[in-house]
C-alpha positions in Angstrom: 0.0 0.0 0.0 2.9 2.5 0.5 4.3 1.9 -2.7 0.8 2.8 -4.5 -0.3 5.5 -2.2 2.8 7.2 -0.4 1.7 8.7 2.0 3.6 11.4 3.8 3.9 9.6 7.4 2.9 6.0 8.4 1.8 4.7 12.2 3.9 1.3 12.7 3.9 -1.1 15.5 6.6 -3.3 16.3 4.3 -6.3 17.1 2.5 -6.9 14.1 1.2 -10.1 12.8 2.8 -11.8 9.2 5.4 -9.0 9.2 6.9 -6.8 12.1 7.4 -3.1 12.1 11.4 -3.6 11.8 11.0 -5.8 8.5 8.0 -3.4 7.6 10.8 -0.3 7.9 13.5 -1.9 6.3 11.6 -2.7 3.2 9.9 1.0 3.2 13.8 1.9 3.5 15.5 -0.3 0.8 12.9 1.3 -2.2 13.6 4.4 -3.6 9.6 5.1 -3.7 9.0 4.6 0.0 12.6 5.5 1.2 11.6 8.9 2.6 8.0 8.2 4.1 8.0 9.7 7.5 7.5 6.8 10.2 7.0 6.8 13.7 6.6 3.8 16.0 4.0 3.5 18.3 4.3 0.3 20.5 4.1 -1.4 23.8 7.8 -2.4 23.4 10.2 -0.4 25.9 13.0 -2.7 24.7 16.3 -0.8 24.0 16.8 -2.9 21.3 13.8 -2.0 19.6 14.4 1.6 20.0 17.9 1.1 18.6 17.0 -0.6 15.3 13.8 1.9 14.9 16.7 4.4 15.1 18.6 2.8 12.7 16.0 3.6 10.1 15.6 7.1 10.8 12.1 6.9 12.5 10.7 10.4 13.3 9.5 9.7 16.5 9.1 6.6 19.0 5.8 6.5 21.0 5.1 3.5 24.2 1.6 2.7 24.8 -0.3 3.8 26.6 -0.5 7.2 25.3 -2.6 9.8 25.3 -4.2 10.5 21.7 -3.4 14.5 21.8 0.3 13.2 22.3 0.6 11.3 19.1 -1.3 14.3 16.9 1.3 16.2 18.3 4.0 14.3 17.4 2.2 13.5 13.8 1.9 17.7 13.7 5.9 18.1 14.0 6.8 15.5 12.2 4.6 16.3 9.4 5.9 20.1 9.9 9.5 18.8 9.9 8.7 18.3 5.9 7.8 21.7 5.1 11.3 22.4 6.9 
């Protein structure tokens, strides 16, 4: 769906089912297409080294649940502003 849409920012989870948000990223980041689509994580996971490879692919943001919903627009908000930049 990225590939025929691209949109400007994706939601990913870590813990997804068939394919998990690290595999999900590196394909987005191995295609010239989906290569600069905006990601940020948003996951239970607190595991350093799930942070660390979501780094590794230049994720915009890294969000735990729970969170509150006004926290993740915000973070959508900048990171979305962070293109116009």
């Amino acid at each position: 769906m990225a590939l025929a849409h691209k949109p400007d920012l994706l939601l990913l989870d870590i813990h997804m089912p068939g394919m998990d948000g690290h595999k999900v990223l590196s394909h987005l980041r191995q295609n010239a297409t989906t290569a600069d689509i905006k990601v940020i994580m948003v996951t239970a996971s607190q595991d350093v080294s799930d942070i660390t490879a979501a780094a590794a692919h230049k994720i915009q943001d890294y969000v735990t649940k729970p969170f509150f919903p006004t926290d993740v627009v915000s973070r959508i908000e900048q990171a979305l502003d962070s293109t116009a930049s």
